[in-house]
C-alpha positions as a printed Julia matrix, in Angstrom:
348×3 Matrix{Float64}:
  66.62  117.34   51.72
  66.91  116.12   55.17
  70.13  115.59   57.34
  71.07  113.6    59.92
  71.43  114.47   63.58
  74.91  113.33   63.13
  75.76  115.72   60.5
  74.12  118.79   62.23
  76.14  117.96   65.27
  79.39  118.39   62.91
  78.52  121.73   61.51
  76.82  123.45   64.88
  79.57  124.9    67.06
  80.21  123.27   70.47
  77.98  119.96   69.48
  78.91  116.87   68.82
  82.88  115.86   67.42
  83.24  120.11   67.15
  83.49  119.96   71.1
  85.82  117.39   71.21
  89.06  119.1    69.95
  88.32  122.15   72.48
  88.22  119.53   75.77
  91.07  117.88   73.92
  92.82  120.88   74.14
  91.68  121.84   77.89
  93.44  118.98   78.97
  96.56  119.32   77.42
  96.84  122.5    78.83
  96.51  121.32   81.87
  98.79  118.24   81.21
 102.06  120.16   83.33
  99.87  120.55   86.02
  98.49  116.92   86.52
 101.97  115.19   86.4
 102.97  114.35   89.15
 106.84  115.17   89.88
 105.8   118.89   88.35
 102.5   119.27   90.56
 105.16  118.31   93.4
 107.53  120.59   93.0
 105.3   123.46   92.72
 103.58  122.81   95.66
 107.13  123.12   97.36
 108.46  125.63   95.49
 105.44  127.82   96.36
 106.02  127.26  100.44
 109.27  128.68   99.65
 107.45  131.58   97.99
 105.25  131.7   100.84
 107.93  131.72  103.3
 109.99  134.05  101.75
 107.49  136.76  101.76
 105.56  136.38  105.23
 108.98  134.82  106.92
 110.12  137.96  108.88
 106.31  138.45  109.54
 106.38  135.17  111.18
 109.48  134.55  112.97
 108.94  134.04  116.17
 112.37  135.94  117.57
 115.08  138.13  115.98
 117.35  136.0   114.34
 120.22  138.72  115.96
 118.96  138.99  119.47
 120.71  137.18  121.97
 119.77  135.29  124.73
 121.01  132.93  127.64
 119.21  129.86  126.09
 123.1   128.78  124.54
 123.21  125.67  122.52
 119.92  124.47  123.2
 118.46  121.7   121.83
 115.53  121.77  119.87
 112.41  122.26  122.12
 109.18  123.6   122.41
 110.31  127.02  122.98
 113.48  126.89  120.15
 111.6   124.58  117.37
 115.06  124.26  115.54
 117.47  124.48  118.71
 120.21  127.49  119.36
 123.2   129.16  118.24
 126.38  129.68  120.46
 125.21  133.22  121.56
 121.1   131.75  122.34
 120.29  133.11  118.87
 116.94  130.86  116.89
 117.73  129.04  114.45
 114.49  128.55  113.27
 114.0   132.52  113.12
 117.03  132.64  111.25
 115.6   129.87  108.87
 112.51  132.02  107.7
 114.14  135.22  107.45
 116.88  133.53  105.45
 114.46  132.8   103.07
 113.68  135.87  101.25
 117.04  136.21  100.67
 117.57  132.98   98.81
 114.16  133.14   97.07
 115.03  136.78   95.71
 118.78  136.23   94.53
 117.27  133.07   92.69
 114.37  134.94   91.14
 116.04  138.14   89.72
 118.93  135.52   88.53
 116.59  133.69   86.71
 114.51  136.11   85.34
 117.2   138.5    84.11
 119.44  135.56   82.52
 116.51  134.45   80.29
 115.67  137.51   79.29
 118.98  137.92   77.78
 118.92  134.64   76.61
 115.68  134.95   74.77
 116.5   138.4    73.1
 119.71  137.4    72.06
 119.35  134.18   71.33
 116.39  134.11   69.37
 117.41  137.06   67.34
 120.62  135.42   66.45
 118.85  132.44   65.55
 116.36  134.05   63.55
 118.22  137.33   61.41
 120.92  135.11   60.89
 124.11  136.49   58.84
 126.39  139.09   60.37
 123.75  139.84   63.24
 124.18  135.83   63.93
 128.05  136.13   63.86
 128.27  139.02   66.0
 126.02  137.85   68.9
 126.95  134.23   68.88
 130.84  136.13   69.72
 128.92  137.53   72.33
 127.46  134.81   73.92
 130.87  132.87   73.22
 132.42  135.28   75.47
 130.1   135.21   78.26
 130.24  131.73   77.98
 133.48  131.33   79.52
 133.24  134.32   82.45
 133.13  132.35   85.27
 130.38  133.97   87.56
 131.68  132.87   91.07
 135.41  134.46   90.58
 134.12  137.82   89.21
 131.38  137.77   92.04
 134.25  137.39   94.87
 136.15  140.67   93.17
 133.1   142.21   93.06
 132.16  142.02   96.43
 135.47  142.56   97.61
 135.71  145.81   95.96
 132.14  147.06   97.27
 131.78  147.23  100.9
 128.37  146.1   101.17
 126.92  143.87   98.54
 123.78  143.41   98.21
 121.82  140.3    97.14
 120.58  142.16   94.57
 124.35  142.93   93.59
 125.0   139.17   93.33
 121.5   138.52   91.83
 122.44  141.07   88.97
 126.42  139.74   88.53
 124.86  136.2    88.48
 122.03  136.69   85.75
 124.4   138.59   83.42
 127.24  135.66   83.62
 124.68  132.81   83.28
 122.65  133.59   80.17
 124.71  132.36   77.83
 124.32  128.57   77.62
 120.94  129.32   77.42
 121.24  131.69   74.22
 123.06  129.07   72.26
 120.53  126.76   72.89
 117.58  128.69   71.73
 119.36  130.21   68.84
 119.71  126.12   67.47
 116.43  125.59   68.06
 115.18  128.87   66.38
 117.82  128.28   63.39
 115.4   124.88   63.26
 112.22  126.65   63.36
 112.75  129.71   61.07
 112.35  127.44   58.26
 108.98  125.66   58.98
 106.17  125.85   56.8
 104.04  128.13   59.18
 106.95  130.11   59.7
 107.55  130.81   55.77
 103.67  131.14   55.38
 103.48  133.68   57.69
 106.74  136.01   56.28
 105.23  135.22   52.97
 101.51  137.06   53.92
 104.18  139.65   54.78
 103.82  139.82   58.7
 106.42  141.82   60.97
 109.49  140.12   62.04
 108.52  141.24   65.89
 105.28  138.97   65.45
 106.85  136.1    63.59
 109.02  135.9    66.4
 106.39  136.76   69.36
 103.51  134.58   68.08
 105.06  131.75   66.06
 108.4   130.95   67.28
 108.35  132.0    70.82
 105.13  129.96   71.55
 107.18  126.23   70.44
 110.35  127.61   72.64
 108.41  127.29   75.69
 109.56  124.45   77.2
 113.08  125.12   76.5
 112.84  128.82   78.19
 110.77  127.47   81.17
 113.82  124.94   82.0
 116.5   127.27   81.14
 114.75  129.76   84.35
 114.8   127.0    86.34
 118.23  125.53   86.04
 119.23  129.94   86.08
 117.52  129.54   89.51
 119.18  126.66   90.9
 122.76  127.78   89.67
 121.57  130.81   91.58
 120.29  129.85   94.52
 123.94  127.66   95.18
 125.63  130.25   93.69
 124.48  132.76   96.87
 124.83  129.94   99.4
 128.15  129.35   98.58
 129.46  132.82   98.71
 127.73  133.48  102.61
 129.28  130.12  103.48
 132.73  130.52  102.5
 132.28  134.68  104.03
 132.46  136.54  101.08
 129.22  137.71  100.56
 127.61  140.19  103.26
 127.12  139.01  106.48
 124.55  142.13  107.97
 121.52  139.66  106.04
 120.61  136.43  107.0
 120.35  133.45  104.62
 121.05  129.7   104.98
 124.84  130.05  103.82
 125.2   132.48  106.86
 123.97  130.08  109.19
 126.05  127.27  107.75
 129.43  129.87  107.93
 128.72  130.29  111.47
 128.04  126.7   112.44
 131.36  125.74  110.63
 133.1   128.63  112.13
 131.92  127.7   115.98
 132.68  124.02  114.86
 129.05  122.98  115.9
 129.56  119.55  114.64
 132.67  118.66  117.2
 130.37  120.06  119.81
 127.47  117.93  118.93
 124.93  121.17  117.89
 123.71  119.07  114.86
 120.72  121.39  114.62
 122.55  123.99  113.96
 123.43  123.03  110.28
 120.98  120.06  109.86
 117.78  122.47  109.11
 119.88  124.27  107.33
 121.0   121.9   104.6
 117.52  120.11  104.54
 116.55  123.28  103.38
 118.34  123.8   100.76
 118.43  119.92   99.69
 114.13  120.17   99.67
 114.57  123.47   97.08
 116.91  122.11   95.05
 114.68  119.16   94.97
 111.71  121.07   94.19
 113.36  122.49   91.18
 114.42  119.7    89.48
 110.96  118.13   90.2
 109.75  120.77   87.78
 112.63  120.59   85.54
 111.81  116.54   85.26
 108.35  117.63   84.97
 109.05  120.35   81.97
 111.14  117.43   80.15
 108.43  114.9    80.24
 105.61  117.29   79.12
 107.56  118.15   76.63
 108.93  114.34   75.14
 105.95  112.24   74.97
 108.35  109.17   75.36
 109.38  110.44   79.1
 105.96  111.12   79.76
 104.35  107.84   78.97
 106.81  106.19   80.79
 106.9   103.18   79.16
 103.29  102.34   79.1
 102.56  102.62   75.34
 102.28   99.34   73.88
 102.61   98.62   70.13
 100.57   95.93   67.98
 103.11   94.53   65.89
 101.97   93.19   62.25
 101.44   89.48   63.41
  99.19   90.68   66.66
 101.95   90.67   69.64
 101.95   93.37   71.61
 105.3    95.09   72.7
 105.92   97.74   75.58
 107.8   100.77   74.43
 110.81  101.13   77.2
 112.72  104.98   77.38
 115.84  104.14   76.14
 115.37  101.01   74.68
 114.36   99.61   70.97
 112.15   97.09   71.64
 113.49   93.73   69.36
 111.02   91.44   68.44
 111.64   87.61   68.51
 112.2    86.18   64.92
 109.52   84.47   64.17
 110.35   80.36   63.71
 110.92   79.39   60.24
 107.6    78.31   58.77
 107.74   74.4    58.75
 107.4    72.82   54.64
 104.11   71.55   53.87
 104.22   68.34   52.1
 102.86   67.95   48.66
 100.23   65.7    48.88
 100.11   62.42   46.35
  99.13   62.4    42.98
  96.37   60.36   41.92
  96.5    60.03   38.46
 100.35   58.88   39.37
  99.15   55.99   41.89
  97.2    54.67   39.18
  99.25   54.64   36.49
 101.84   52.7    38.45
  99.12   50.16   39.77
């Protein structure tokens, strides 16, 4: 019996249509990457990384030490101008970064951690262990984080950003539980899921290598919008003074330009870099967070370039957010009957 090259090619590994599903899958894997709002605000987000780690390294001038250069415009010397007592602003720019960067980071990290064990578990046991954390996360829910930060750091003398980072993560995790819990109380009952509790496999794994793996999207967002919450969270406590003022970050530099009414005297670089700053990170983030959303809805991420071949051969342009109507087609016109012949003669 002979066979045809086109049938060997299905049955040898890595030949033929068996190598198309593992490019396939190549590319969607690197799908997140190659869009183009998420590929953007990586690329910032990982200056700010960068800056946040070599900033002090860099800087070219203590952001404390004085000098007689008062008020200066922005020059060659002072890239980002002066402060009312000569100090650079630009100094104080990098070195503010770590600050920022690290308050975000432990925020995020720690308030989807909590969100993942607890709301995942919820979602998953179900019953009284259900009840009893969903009362949890119901009562973190309405803690508000920036109150309970400003008693905090009234009551310790020096708070730390890793003080606020810590009262921040464990006040914002719980929007985040509730939503993975609903989408876990959706998954728990998929056929995989049930297959795999059925071959008898641990609940640790079920959750770890079948459930997890389809929340990823939802956890990756939750971090970010933990971060951003974060990251203004911090900013606003150094700008209204209640945070500590011995460490530099872009909320301490706005408090002081505010303080020394820099815009009355015309020092617009005092605050300007400032708030450009934080406008680019925020804008970073929710580059990714668009990004995340349209990897993850294949409507967002086509964008309205899938077309449609309707039944009668018209094509139609899916739009996000609109149902695309057809026209009704015109009412078919009545074909006359033609003549009878045997009729014409019988009346001739």
């Amino acid at each position: 019996m002979t066979l045809s090259p086109s049938s060997i090619e299905q049955v040898i590994p890595g030949q033929g249509a068996m190598a198309q599903p593992s490019a396939r899958a190549r590319r969607r894997r690197f799908r997140f990457v190659a869009n183009a709002k998420a590929a953007t605000g990586l690329a910032v987000l990982g200056v700010y990384v960068l800056l946040a780690v070599i900033g002090p390294w860099i800087a070219p001038y203590d952001p404390d030490a004085r000098s007689a250069d008062v008020l200066q415009a922005p020059s060659a010397r002072h890239w980002f101008g002066t402060t009312h007592l000569g100090q650079d602003i630009f100094s104080q720019i990098l070195v503010g970064a770590r600050s920022v960067m690290v308050v975000g980071l432990i925020a995020g990290v720690l308030a989807t951690i909590l969100s993942i064990l607890i709301g995942v578990t919820a979602g998953y046991l179900g019953g009284a262990a259900d009840e009893g954390l969903s009362a949890v996360s119901n009562v973190f829910l309405v803690i508000p984080a920036l109150p309970l930060i400003i008693i905090v750091t009234s009551l310790v003398e020096q708070a730390s950003d890793t003080l606020v980072a810590l009262i921040i993560g464990l006040t914002s995790w719980a929007w985040g539980a509730r939503v993975l819990r609903a989408q876990t109380l959706s998954l728990r009952r998929r056929d995989y899921v049930e297959a795999a509790r059925a071959t008898g496999e641990r609940t640790w794994r079920i959750i770890g290598f079948e459930i997890l793996p389809n929340l990823t999207a939802i956890i990756a967002s939750g971090f970010v919008g933990t971060v951003i919450f974060a990251v203004m969270s911090e900013i606003t406590l150094a700008f209204i003074g209640v945070s500590s003022m011995t460490s530099w970050n872009w909320g301490t530099i706005l408090f002081w330009a505010q303080g020394q009414q820099a815009l009355a005297q015309g020092a617009w670089w005092w605050f300007v870099p400032a708030g450009l700053a934080i406008a680019l990170l925020g804008t970073a983030l929710a580059l990714i967070n668009f990004g995340i959303d349209e990897f993850v809805s294949p409507r967002l991420r086509t964008g309205g370039r899938t077309r449609i071949r309707t039944a009668d051969g018209r094509t139609v342009a899916m739009r996000v957010g609109f149902t695309p109507v057809l026209a009704p087609n015109p009412a078919p016109v009545p074909m006359q009957r033609p003549a009878d012949p045997i009729g014409e003669d019988a009346t001739s």
